[in-house]
C-alpha positions as CSV (number, residue, x, y, z in Angstrom):
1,X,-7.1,-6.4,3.9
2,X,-5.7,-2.7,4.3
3,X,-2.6,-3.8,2.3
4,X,-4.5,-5.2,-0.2
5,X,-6.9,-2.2,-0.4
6,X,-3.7,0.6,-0.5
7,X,-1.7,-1.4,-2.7
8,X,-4.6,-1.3,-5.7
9,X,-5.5,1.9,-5.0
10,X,-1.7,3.4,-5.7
11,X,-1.4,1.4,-8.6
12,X,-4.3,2.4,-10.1
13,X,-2.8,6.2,-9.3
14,X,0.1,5.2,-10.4
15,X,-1.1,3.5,-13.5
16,X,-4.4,6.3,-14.1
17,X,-1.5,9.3,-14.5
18,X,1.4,10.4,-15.8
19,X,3.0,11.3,-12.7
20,X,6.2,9.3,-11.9
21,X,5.3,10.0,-8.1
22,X,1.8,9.0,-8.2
23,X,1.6,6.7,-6.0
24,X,3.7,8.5,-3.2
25,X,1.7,11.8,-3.9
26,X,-1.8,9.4,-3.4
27,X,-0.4,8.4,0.1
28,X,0.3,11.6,1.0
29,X,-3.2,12.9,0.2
30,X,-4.5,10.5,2.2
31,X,-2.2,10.8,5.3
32,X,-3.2,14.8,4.7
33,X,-6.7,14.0,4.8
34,X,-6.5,11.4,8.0
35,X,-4.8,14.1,9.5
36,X,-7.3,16.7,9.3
37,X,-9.8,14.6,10.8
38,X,-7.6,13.0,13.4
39,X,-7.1,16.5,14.4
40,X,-11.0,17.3,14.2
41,X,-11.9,15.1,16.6
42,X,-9.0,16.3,18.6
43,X,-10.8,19.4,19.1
44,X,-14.1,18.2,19.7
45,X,-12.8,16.1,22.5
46,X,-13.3,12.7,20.6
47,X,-10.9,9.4,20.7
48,X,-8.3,9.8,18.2
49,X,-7.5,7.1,16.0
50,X,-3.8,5.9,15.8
51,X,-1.9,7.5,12.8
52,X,0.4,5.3,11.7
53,X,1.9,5.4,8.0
54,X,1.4,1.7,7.3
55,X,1.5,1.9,3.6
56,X,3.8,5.3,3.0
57,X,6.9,3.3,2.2
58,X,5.1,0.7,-0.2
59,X,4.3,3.3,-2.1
60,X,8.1,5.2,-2.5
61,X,9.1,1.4,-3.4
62,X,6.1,1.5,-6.2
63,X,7.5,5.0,-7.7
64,X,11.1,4.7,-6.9
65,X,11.5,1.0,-9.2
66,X,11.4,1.7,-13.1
67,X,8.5,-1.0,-13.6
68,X,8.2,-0.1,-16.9
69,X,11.4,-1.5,-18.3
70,X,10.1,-5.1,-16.9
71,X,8.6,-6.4,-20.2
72,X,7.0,-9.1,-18.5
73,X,3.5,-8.8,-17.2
74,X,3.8,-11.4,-14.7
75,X,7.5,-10.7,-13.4
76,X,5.8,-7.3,-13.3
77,X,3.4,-8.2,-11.0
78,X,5.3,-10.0,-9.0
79,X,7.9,-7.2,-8.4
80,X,5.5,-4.9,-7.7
81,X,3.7,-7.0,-5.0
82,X,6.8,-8.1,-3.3
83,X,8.4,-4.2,-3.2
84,X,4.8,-3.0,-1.5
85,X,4.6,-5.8,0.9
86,X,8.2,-5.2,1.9
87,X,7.5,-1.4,2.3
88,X,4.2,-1.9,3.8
89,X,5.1,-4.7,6.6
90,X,8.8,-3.1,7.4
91,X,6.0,-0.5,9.0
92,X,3.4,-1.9,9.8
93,X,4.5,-5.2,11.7
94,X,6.8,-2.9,14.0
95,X,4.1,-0.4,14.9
96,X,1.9,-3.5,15.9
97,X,4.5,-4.7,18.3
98,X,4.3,-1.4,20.1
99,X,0.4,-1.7,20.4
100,X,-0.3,-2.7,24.1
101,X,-3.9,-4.3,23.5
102,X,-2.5,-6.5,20.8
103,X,-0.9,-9.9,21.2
104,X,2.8,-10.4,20.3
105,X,3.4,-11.5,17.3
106,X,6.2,-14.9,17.0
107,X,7.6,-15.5,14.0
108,X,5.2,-17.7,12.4
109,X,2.1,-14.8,12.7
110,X,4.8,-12.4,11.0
111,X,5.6,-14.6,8.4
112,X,2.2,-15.7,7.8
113,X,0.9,-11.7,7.6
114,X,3.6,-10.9,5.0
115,X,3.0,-13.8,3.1
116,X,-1.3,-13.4,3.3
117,X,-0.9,-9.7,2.2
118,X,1.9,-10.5,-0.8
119,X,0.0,-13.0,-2.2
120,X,-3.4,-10.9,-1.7
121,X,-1.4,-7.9,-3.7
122,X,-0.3,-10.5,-6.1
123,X,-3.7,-12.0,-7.1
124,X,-5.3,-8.4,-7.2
125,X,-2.7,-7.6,-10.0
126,X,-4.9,-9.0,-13.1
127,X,-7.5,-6.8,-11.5
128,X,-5.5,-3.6,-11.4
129,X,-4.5,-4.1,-14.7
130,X,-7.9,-4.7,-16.3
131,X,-9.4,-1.8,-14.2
132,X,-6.5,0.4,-15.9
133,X,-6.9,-0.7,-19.2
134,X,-10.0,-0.6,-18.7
135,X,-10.0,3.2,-17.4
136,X,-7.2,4.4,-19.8
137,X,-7.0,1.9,-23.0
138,X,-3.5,0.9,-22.1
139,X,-1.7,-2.6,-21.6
140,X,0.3,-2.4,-18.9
C-alpha cells in the first residue's frame, strides 16, 4: 500500500506544478520531514523508526523520463507505473532482506510484491489523472 500511496502522491506533485523536479523535490520534503522526527524521538529517548528511502528512486525515474512526449494516455500510464515500481522495489525489496524480524523473501514473494504494487500504481492512474484535471483543468 506505501507504493501505491507515494506513487499518487508524486504524481499529483508532479502533475499539480510546473516544476520538472516535482516529484523528486516531494520526496525529499518528506524524507526532510521523517528525519526531523526520527531525530526527535532520538532525543527524547524513544524507538526510532527505520529510515529507509523506499520510494526516493521512483520518484528520480518519474522526473527524469520526458512523459510528456508519450501521446498516449494509457502507454502513459503504464510507463509511469512500471518506472516507479522499478525505482521503488530496486530499494525497497533489498532493505527488507536486511530486516532480521522479517522472513526471507524467495522469488515468488518478490515477484509477486513487484507485480501487486505495479499493477496497484497502474489502476490508481485514471485516479491521478481525474484528481489532476480535476485540481488544475488539464488533460494529462
Amino acid at each position: 500500500m506505501g507504493g501505491g500511496l507515494a506513487f499518487v502522491t508524486l504524481i499529483l506533485a508532479k502533475r499539480l506544478t510546473a516544476f520538472h523536479w516535482a516529484a523528486t523535490i516531494a520526496a525529499a520534503i518528506f524524507y526532510t520531514i521523517r528525519l526531523g522526527v526520527t531525530f526527535g524521538l532520538g532525543l527524547t529517548g524513544n524507538l526510532m523508526p527505520l529510515m529507509p528511502l523506499w520510494f526516493i528512486l521512483g520518484a528520480v525515474l518519474l522526473d527524469a523520463v520526458p512523459w510528456e512526449k508519450i501521446l498516449s494516455l494509457p502507454a502513459r500510464n503504464l510507463g509511469m507505473a512500471a518506472a516507479f515500481t522499478l525505482g521503488y522495489a530496486a530499494l525497497a525489496l533489498p532493505l527488507l532482506s536486511l530486516r532480521s524480524n522479517l522472513p526471507t523473501l524467495g522469488w515468488t514473494d518478490t515477484f509477486l510484491a513487484v507485480l501487486t504494487v505495479f499493477i496497484a500504481n497502474l489502476a490508481l492512474s485514471p485516479l491521478v489523472n481525474a484528481a489532476s484535471t480535476r485540481l488544475i483543468g488539464e488533460k494529462h
